[in-house]
C-alpha positions, -999 to 999 in steps of 0.1 A, spaced: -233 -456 -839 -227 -465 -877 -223 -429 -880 -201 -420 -858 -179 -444 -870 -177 -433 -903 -180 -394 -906 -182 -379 -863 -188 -345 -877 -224 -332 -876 -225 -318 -918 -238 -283 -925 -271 -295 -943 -279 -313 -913 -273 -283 -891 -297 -266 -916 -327 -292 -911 -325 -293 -873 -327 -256 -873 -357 -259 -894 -373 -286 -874 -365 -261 -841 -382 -229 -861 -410 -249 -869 -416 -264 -834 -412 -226 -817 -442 -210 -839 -460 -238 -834 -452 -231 -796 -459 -196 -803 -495 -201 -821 -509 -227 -794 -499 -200 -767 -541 -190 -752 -549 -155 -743 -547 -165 -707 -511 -172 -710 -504 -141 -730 -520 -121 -700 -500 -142 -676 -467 -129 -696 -480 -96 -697 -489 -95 -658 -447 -114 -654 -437 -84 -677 -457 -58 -656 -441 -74 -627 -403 -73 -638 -411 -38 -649 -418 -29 -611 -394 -49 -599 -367 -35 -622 -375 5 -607 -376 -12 -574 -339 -19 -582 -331 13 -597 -343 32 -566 -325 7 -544 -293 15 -563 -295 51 -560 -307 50 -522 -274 29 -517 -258 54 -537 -272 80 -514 -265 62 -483 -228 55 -494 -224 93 -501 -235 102 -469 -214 78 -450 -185 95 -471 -195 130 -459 -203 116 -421 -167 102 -420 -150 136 -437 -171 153 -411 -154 130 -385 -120 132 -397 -126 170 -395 -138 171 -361 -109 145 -348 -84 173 -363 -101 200 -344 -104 179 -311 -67 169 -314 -57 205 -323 -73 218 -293 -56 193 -274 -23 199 -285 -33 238 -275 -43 229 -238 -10 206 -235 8 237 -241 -13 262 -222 -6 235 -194 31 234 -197 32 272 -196 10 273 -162 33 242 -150 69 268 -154 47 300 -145 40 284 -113 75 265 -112 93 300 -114 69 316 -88 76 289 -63 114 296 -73 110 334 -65 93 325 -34 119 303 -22 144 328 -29 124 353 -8 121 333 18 159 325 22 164 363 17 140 370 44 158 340 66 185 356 59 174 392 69 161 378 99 195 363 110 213 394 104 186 416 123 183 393 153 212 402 162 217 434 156 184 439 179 198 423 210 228 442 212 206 471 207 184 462 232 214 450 255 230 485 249 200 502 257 197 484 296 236 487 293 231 532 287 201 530 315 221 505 340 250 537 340 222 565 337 204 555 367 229 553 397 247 586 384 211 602 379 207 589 420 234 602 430 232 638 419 
């Protein structure tokens, strides 16, 4: 407390002794390390080492995995195109049938009211034929009696 009242800064030199005091406890640390933990840290190391290729072979199957979800959905994209172009090619095709067939139905309408019409001229044209036929045989037949 007495020096913090007087001087709050920590001085150089006694920066210098703590770090000495801390290098001397670590080899100490270091030295009274057994063989047993030495082979623990080399079995931790060993372990790390597997576990860091287990990592790097995760990273490039994601890496693979992400690629091939990139070409799956160009594939996709590619196939949509294709689908809606051949779409847009039947919508058309269809339209074309729909005025083909609109345009026979037209020329068979008009055919129809030709042939109505054809059939309302000819009608009568028949029975006055017909009616001038019986008319020539009603004549023919008392004159052809009475010669």
């Amino acid at each position: 407390m007495e020096r913090e009242k007087t001087n709050p800064y920590v001085t150089r030199i006694e920066l210098r002794d703590k770090l000495g005091e801390m290098e001397k406890d670590i080899k100490a640390d270091i030295k009274s390390l057994s063989s047993k933990q030495t082979d623990d840290n080399l079995f931790n190391r060993t372990l790390l080492t597997e576990l860091s290729t287990t990592m790097t072979h995760v990273v490039k199957s994601n890496d693979k995995t992400a690629n091939a979800i990139i070409d799956l959905t160009k594939e996709m994209r590619d196939k949509q195109q294709k689908t809606d172009e051949v779409i847009i090619a039947h919508e058309e095709q269809l339209r074309d049938h729909n005025k083909f067939i609109t345009d026979q139905q037209k020329m068979l309408d008009g055919k129809r009211g030709s042939t109505l019409k054809w059939i309302g001229v000819l009608v009568p044209v028949f029975i006055a034929f017909i009616g001038g036929i019986f008319g020539i045989v009603e004549i023919l037949i008392p004159w052809l009696i009475g010669l």
